[in-house]
C-alpha positions as CSV (number, residue, x, y, z in Angstrom):
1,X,-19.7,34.0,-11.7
2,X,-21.0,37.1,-9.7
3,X,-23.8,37.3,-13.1
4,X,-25.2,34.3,-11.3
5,X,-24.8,35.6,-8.1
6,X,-26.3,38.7,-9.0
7,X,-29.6,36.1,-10.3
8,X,-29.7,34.9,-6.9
9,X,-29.7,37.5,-4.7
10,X,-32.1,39.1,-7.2
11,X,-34.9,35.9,-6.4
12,X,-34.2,36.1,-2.5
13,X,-35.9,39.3,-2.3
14,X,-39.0,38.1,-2.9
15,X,-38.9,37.2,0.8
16,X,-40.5,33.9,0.0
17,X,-39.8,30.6,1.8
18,X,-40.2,29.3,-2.2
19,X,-37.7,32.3,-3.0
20,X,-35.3,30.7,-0.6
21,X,-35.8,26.8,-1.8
22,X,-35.5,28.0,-4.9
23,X,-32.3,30.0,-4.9
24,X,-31.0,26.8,-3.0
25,X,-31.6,24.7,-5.6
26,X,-30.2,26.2,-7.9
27,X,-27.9,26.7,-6.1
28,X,-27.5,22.7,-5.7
29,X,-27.9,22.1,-9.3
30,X,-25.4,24.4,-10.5
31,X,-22.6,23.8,-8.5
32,X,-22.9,20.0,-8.2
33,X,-25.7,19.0,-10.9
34,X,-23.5,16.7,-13.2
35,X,-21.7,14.6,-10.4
36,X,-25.3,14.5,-8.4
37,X,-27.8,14.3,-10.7
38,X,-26.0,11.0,-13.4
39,X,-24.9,9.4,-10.1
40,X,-28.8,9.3,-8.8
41,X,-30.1,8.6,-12.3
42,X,-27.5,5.6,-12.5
43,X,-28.5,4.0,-9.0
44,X,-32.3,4.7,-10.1
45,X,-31.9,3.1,-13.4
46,X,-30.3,-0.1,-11.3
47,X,-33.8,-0.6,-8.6
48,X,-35.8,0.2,-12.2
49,X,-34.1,-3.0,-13.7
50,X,-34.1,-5.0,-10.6
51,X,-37.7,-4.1,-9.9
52,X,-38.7,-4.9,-13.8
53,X,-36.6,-8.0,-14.4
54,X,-36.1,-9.1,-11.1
55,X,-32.1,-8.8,-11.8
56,X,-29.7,-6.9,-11.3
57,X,-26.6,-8.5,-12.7
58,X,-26.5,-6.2,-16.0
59,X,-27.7,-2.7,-14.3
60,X,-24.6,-3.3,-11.6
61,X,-22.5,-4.0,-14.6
62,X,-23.4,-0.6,-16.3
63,X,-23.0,1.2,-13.2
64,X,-19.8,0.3,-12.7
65,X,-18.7,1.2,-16.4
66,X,-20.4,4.6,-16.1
67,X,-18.8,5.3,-12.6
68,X,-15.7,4.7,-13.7
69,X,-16.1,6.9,-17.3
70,X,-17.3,9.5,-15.2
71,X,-14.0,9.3,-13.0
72,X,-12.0,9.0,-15.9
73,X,-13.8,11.9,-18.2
74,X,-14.5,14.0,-15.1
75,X,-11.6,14.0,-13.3
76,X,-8.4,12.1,-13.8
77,X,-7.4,12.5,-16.7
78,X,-8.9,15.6,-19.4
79,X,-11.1,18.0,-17.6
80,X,-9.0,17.8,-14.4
81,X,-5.9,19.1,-16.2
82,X,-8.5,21.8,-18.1
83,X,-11.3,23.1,-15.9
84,X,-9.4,25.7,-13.5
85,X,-6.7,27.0,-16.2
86,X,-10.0,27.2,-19.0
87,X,-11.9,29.2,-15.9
88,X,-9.4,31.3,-14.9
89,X,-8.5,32.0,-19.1
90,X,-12.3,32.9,-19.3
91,X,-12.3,35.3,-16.4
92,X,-9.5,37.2,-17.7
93,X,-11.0,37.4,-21.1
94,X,-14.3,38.8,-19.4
95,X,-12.3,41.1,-17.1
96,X,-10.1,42.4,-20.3
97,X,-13.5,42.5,-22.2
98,X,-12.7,40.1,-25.2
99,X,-15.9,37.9,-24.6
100,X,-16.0,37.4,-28.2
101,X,-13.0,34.9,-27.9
102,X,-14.4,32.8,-25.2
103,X,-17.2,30.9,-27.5
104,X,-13.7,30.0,-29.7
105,X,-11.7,28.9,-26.4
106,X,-14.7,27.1,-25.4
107,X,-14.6,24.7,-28.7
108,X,-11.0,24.9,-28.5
109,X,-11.1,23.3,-24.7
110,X,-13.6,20.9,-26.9
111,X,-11.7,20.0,-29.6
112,X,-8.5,19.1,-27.0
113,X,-10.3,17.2,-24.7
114,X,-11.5,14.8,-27.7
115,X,-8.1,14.8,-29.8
116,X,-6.3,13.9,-26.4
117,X,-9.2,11.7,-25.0
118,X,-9.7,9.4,-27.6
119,X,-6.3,8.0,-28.2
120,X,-5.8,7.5,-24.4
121,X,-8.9,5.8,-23.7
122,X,-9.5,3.2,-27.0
123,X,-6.3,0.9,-26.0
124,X,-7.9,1.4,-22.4
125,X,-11.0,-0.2,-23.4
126,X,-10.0,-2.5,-25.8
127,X,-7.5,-4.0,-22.8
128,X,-10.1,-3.7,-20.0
129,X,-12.6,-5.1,-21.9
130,X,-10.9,-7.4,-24.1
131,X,-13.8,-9.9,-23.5
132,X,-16.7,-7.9,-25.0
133,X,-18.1,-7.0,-28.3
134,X,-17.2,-4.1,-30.2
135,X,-20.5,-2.2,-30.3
136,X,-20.0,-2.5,-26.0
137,X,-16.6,-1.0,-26.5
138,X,-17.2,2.0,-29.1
139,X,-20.3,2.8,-26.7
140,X,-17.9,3.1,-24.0
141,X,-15.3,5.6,-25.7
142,X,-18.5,7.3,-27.1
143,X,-19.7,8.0,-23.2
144,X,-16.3,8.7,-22.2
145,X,-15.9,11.6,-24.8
146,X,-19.1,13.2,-24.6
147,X,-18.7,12.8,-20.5
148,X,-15.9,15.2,-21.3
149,X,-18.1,17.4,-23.4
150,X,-20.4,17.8,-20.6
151,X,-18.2,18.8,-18.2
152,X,-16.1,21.4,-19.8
153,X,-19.9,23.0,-21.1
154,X,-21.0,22.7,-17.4
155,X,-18.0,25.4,-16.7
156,X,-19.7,27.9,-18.5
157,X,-23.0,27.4,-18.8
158,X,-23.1,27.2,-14.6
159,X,-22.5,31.4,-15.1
160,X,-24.9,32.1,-18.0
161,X,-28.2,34.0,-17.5
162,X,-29.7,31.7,-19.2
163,X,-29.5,29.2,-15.7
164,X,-32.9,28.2,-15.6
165,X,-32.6,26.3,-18.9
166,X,-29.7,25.0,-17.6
167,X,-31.2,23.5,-14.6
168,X,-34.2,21.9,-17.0
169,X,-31.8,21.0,-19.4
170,X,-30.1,18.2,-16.4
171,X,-33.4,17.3,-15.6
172,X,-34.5,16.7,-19.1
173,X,-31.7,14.9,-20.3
174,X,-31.6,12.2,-16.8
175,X,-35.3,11.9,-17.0
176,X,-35.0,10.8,-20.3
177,X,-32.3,8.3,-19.7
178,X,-34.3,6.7,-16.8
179,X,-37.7,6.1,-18.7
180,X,-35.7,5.3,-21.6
181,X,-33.8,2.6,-19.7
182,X,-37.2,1.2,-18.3
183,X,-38.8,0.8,-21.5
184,X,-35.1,-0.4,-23.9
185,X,-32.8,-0.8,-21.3
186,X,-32.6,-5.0,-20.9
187,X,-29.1,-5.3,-21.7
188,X,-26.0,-3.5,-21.3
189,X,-25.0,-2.6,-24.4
190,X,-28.8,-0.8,-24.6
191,X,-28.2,0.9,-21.2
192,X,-25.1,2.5,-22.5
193,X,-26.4,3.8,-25.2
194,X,-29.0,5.1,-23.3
195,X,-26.8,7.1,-21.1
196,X,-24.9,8.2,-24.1
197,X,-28.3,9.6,-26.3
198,X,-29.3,11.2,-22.8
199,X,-25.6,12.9,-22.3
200,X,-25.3,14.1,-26.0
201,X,-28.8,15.8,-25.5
202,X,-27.2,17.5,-22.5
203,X,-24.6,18.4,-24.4
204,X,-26.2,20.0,-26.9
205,X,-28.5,22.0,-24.7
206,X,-25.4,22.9,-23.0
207,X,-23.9,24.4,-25.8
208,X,-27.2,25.6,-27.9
209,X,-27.3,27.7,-24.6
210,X,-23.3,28.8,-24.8
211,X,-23.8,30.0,-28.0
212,X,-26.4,31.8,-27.6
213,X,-25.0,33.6,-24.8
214,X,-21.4,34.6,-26.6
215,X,-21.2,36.3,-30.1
216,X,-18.1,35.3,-31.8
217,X,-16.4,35.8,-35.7
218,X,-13.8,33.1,-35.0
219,X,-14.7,29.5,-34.8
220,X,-11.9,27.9,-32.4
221,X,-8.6,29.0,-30.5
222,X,-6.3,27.3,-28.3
223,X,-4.6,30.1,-26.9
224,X,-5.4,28.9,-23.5
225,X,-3.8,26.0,-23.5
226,X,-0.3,27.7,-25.0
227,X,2.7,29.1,-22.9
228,X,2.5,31.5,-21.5
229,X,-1.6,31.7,-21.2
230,X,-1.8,28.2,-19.8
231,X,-1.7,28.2,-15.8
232,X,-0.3,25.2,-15.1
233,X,-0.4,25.6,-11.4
234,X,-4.3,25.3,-11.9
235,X,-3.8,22.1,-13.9
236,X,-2.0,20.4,-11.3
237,X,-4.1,21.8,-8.5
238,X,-7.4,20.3,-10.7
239,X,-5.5,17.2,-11.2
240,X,-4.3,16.5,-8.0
241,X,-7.4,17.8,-6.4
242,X,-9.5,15.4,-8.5
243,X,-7.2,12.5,-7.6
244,X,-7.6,13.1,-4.3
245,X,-11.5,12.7,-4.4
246,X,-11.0,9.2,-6.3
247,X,-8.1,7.5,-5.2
248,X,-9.8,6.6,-2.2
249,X,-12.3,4.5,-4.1
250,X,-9.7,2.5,-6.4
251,X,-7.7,1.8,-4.1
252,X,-11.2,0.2,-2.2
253,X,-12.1,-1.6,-5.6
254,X,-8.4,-2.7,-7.0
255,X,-7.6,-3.9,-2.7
256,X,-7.5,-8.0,-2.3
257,X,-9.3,-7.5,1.1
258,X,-12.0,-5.1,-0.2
259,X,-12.4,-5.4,-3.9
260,X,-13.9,-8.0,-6.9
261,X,-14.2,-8.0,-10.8
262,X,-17.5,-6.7,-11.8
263,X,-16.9,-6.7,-15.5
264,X,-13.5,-7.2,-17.1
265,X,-10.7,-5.8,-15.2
266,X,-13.5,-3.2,-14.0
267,X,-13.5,-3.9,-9.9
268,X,-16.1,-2.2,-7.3
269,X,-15.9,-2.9,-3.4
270,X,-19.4,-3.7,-1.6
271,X,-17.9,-2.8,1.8
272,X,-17.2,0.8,0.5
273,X,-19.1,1.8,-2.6
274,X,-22.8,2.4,-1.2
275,X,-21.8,4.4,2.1
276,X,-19.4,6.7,0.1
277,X,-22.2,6.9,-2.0
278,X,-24.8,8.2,0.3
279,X,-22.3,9.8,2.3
280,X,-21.7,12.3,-1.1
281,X,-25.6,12.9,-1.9
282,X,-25.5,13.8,1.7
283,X,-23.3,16.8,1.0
284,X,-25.6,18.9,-1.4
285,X,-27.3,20.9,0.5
286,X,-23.8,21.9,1.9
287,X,-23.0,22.1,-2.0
288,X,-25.3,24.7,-2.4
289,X,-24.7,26.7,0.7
290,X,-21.0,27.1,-0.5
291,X,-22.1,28.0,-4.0
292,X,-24.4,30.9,-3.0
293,X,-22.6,32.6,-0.3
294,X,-19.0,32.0,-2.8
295,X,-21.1,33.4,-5.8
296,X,-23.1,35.9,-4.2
297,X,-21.3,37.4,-0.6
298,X,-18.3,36.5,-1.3
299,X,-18.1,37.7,-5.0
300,X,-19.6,41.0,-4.4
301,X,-17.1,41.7,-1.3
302,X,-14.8,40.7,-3.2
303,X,-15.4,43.1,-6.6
304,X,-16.1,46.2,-3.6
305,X,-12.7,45.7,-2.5
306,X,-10.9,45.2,-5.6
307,X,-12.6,48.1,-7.1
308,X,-11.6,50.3,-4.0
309,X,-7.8,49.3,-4.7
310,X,-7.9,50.2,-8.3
311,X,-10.1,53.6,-8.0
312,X,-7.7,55.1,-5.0
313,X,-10.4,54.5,-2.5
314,X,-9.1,55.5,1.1
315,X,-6.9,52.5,3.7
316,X,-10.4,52.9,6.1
317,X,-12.1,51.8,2.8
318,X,-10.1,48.7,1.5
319,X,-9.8,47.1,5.7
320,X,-13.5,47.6,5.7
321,X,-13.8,45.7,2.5
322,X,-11.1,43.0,3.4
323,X,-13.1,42.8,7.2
324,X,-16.3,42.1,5.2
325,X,-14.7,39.4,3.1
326,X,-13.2,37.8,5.8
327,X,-16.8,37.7,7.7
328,X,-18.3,35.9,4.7
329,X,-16.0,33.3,4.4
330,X,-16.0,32.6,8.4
331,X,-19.6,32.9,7.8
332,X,-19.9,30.5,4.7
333,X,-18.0,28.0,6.6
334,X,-20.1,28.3,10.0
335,X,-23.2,27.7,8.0
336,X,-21.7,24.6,6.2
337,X,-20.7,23.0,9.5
338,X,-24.4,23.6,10.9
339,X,-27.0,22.7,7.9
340,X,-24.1,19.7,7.5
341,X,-24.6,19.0,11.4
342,X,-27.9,18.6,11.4
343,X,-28.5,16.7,8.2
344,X,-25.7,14.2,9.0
345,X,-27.0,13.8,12.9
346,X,-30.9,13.1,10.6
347,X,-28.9,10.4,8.6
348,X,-27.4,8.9,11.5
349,X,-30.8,8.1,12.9
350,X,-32.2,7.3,9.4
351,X,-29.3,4.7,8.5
352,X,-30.5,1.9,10.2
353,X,-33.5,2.0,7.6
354,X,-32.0,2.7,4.7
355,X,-29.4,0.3,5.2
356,X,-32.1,-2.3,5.6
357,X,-34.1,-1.3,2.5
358,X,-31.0,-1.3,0.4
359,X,-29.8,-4.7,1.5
360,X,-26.6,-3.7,3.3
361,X,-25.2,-5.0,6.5
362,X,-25.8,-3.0,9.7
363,X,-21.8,-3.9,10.4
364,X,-21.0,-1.0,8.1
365,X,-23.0,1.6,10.0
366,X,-19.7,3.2,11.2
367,X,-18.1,3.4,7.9
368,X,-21.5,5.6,6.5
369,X,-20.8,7.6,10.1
370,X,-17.1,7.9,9.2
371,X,-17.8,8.8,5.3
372,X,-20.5,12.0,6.3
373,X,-17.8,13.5,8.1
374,X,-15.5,13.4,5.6
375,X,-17.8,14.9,2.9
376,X,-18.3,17.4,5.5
377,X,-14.4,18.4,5.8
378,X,-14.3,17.9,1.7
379,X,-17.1,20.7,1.1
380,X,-15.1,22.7,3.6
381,X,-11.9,22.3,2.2
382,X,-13.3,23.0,-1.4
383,X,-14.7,26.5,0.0
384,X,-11.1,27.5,1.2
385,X,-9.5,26.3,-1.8
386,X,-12.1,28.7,-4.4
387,X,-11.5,31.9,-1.8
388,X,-7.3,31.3,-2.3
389,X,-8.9,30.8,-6.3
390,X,-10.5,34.0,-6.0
391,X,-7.3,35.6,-4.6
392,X,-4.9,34.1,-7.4
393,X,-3.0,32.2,-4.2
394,X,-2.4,29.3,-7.1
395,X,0.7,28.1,-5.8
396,X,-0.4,27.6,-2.0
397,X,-3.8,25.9,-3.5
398,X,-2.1,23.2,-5.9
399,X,0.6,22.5,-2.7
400,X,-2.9,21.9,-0.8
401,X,-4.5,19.8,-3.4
402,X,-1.0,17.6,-3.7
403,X,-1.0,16.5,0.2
404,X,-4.8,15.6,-0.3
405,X,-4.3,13.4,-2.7
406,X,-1.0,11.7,-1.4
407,X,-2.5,12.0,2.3
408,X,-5.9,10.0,1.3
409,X,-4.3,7.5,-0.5
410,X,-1.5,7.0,2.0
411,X,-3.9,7.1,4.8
412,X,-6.0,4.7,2.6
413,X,-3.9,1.8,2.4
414,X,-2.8,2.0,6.2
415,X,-6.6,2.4,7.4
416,X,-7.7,-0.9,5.2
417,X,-4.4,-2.8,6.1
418,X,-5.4,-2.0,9.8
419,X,-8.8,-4.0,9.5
420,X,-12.4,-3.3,9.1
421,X,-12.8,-0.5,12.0
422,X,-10.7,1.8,10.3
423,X,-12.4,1.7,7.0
424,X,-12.6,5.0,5.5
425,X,-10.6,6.7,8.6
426,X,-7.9,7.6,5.6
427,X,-10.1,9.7,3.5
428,X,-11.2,11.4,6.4
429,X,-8.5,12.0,8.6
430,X,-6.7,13.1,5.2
431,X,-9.1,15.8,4.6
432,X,-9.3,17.0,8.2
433,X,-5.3,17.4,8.5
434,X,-5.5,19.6,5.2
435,X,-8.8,21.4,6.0
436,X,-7.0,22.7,9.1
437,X,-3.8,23.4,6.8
438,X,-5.8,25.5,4.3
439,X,-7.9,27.6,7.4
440,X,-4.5,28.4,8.7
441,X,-3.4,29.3,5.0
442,X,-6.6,31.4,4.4
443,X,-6.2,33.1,7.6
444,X,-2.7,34.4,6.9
445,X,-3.9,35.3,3.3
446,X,-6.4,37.3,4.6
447,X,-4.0,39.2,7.5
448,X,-1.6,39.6,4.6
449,X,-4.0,40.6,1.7
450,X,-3.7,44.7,2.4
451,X,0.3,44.4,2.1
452,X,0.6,41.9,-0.7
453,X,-2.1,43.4,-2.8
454,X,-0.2,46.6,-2.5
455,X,3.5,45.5,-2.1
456,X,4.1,42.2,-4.1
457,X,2.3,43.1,-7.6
């Protein structure tokens, strides 16, 4: 990723307050795009087909199925397990200079994520939605795989040169599912297939743009997914981390006291789903503040130090190196805290009137307050977790990603069993006990990085 960083740093010369939004949305778009951009087109595509039909009955519906697809595909159960170990197999193919196997390892990851996908999500639907017609379902398993597509191309194409035509390419492809959904979309059978035409154009960009960007003689290889390449460490630390981010929410839908049937077995939660919502879009400008200092500082402190080890450069050297890397990251995280300050202190004030003009009850003003902070503590704990990436600390990340995701969904089920006040107090207190685990961690990573670097390889 330090390409991209490179890209960056290289339009922030200009000096330009355009040069600096700019790099920051790109920034914003490249480290969060998919997540942000389908969840704002899906709530956009609901007010288009309330403020069009007057109803919004079938746009909630489709929401709901995309949310969860997006969970499934996204996270829990394919590209959770893939994403780090594909990453981390793709760096080492750069740093060993064999980029002309990662275009084969990228339709490998491809081809795995659809042979495995498919035959664990078709009984899925067919149970969940055991009430529906067939052309629903197939459109359904057709979102869910090319969701998958998506994500694993987002991987790479978030490093390519090419990133402006990545950027477009997100824009492109949600723009055209919106108009398209005002002009066809007036059931939900048409909505889905909206989403999936818009998706598979993504995806296709995506990868027009992989392939363009890596030169390869072999057509597919699965070597990263086979002992001893596969780092399953990474796998668990993806999974469990990505569990952690959602297990909140089901247990908010599937909970007597806080969920209801939408669709199906499909459940959503009206107490928790819009302020966890808005709480998340709040987050991206934090998003894109952790992308550009990890991609740019931290990456290029990172190689100077590295480099110093392997060319013999003198002890002076490396501490000043290590010191430098350890400013960014105190830096990176000072930053996040104060644009994330200020923006969550604006959408305090602001929540009155946007609760109001989205039809939600002022009683659930605390949970939004609640949720912002916990976003907050969830971009921080994601920039500690890629600096222990960046220093192969696997083992001491996936430990960190397991007590998230038991902590927030044993926190959960206390906070909603303790009433209404303490909604959302388990996702957040959950993140906040291992935020302050993993500074603590990266702290003694740091002290310890000269001897280990050194000693232990």
């Amino acid at each position: 990723m330090a390409g991209i960083g490179f890209e960056l740093r290289k339009m922030l010369k200009k000096d330009r307050l355009l040069s600096l939004a700019k790099v920051y949305g790109y920034s914003a778009i490249l480290s969060s795009g998919p997540w942000v951009i389908s969840i704002i087109a899906i709530v956009l595509v609901g007010f288009i087909n309330l403020a069009t039909i007057g109803v919004m009955s079938e746009a909630a519906k489709f929401q709901i199925v995309v949310t969860y697809a997006i969970a499934l595909a996204s996270s829990l159960i394919l590209t959770g397990l893939l994403q780090l170990p594909f990453t981390r197999y793709v760096a080492d193919l750069i740093f060993s200079h064999r980029e002309d196997e990662i275009l084969p390892s990228y339709f490998g990851a491809i081809f795995l994520s659809w042979v495995l996908g498919l035959p664990l999500i078709t009984p899925v639907v067919f149970y969940v939605f055991e009430d529906q017609n067939l052309i629903f379902m197939i459109g359904v398993i057709s979102t869910f795989l090319i969701l998958c597509g998506v994500w694993i191309s987002s991987i790479l194409a978030a490093s390519l040169k090419y990133y402006h035509g990545v950027v477009w390419a997100y824009f492109l492809s949600y723009m055209l599912i919106i108009v398209f959904s005002y002009l066809f979309g007036d059931s939900i059978e048409a909505l889905i297939l909206i989403f999936f035409i818009g998706n598979s154009l993504l995806f296709i960009i995506l990868m027009t743009l992989i392939i363009k960007t890596y030169d390869s003689h072999i057509f597919m290889k699965l070597d990263f997914f086979l002992a001893p390449n596969f780092y399953w460490t990474l796998s668990i630390a993806g999974l469990t981390y990505n569990l952690g981010a959602w297990v909140d929410k089901f247990i908010f839908w599937y909970h007597p006291l806080t969920g209801h049937a939408v669709l199906g077995k499909l459940h959503a939660s009206v107490v928790y789903d819009m302020p966890i919502f808005l709480a998340y879009l709040s987050i991206l400008p934090g998003m894109a503040v952790f992308f550009y200092r990890l991609e740019s500082d931290f990456a290029d402190k990172y190689d100077l130090y590295f480099d110093a080890v392997r060319n013999g450069g003198t002890l002076g050297l490396i501490r000043r190196y290590r010191n430098e890397m350890v400013a960014v990251i105190r830096h990176a995280i000072h930053e996040i805290l104060i644009i994330q300050g200020i923006l969550n202190i604006l959408l305090y004030l602001t929540a009155p009137v946007i609760f109001d003009a989205l039809k939600i009850p002022q009683l659930y003003l605390g949970l939004l307050s609640i949720l912002t902070i916990g976003a907050l503590l969830q971009i921080c704990f994601m920039s500690v977790l890629a600096i222990l990436y960046y220093l192969d600390r696997k083992k001491v990340a996936m430990w960190l990603c397991i007590a998230f995701f038991v902590g927030n969904a044993v926190l959960t089920l206390i906070s909603i069993n303790m009433g209404p006040a303490m909604f959302g107090y388990g996702y957040t207190v959950s993140l906040l006990i291992v935020f302050i685990a993993s500074v603590v961690v990266i702290r003694n990573e740091m002290d310890r990085l000269d001897y280990e670097t050194f000693m232990l390889q």
